[in-house]
C-alpha positions in Angstrom: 0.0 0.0 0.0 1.3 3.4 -0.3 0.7 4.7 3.1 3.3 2.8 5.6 6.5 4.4 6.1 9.5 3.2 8.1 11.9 6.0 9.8 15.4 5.1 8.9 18.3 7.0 9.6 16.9 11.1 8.8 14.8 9.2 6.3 10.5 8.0 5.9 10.9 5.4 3.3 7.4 5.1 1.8 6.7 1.1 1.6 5.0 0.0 -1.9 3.9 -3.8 -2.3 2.7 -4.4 -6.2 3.5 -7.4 -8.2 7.4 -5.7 -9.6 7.6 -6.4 -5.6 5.9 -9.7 -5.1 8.4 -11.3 -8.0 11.5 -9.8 -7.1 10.4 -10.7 -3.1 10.2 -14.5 -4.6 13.2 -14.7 -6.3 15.4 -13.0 -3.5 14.0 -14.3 -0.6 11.4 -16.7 -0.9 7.6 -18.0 -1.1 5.7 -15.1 -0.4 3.4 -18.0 1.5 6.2 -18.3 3.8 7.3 -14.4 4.3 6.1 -14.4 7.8 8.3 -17.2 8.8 11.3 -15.7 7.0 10.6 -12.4 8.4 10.0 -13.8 12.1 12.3 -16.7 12.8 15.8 -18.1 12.0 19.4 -16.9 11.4 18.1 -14.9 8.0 15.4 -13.1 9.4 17.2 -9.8 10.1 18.6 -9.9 6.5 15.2 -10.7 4.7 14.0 -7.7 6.9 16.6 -5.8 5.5 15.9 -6.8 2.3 12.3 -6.2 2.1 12.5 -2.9 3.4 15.3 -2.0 0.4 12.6 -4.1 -2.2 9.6 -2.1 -0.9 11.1 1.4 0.1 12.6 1.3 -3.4 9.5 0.8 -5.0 7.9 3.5 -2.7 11.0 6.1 -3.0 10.1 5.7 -7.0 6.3 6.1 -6.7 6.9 8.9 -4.9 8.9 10.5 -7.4 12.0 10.1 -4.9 15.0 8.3 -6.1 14.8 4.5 -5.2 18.5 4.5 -3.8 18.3 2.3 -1.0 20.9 -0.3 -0.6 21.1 -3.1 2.0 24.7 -1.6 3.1 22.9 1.9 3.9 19.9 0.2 5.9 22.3 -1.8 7.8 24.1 1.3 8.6 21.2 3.6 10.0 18.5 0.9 10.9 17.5 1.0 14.5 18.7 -3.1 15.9 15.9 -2.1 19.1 13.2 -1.3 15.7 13.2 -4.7 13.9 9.8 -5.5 15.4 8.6 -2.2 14.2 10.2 -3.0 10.8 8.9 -6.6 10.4 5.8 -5.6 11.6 5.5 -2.5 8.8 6.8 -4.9 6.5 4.0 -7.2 7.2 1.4 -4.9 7.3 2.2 -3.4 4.0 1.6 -6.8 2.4 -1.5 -7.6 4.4 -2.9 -4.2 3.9 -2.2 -4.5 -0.1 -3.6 -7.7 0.4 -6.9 -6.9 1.3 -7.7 -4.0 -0.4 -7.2 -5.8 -3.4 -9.8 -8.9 -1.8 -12.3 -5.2 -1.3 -12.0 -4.7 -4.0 -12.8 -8.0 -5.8 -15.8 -8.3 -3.5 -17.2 -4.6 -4.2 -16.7 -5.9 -7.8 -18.1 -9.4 -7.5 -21.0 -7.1 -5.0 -22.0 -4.5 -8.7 -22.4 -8.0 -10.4 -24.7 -9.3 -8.1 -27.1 -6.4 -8.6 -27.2 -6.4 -12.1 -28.2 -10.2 -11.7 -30.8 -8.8 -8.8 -32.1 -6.5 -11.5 -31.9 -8.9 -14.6 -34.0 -11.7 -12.7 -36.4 -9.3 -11.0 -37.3 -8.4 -14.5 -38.0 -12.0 -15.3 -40.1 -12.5 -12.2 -43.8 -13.0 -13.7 -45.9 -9.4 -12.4 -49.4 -10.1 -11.1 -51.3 -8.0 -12.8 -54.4 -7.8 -14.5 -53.0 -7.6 -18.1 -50.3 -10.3 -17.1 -47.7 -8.3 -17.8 
């Protein structure tokens, strides 16, 4: 979404999680299915924090006109070790909140079809009438 910023360094790094993000996510660090766990626990957990925020601040940086120069030396450098939890849990949130406005949206959408088809079949109920129309 493009809403959630992380504070780095003198920095707010807009966070932006579209599909550019989702594949480049996958083939750097893993089944999206599995992000939490890669995010939350194990030895590489710092780094795939590290490297989400450089995947999704760059993409944010850009959409903001900015330029997407973060590197995972720099955010090393000025991240916060007491803010992981903050970062992992912006991280996450970004996805989730992409996420579901996207589910919204495919219900509003799948919602307008529904009332069409409402409309369409109430049309095709028979009216009791006296000319039987």
């Amino acid at each position: 979404m493009d809403n959630i910023t992380v504070k780095i360094g003198e920095r707010t790094i807009p966070l932006r999680f579209r599909m550019n993000q989702f594949i480049e996510i996958e083939e750097e660090i893993g089944n999206l299915g599995e992000i939490k766990e890669l995010l939350l626990k194990g030895k590489s957990r710092v780094r795939n924090t590290v490297s989400m925020i450089r995947i999704m601040g760059n993409a944010g940086l850009k959409h903001a006109g900015e330029e997407p120069d973060l590197t995972d030396e720099w955010l090393m450098e000025n991240m916060d070790p007491h803010g992981l939890l903050a970062y992992q849990v912006a991280v996450i949130g970004c996805m989730s909140k992409e996420t579901e406005s996207q589910a919204a949206a495919e219900e509003k959408q799948d919602e307008a079809r529904d009332v069409v088809l409402d409309e369409i079949n109430a049309k095709k109920e028979p009216v009791n009438s006296p000319t039987g129309e």
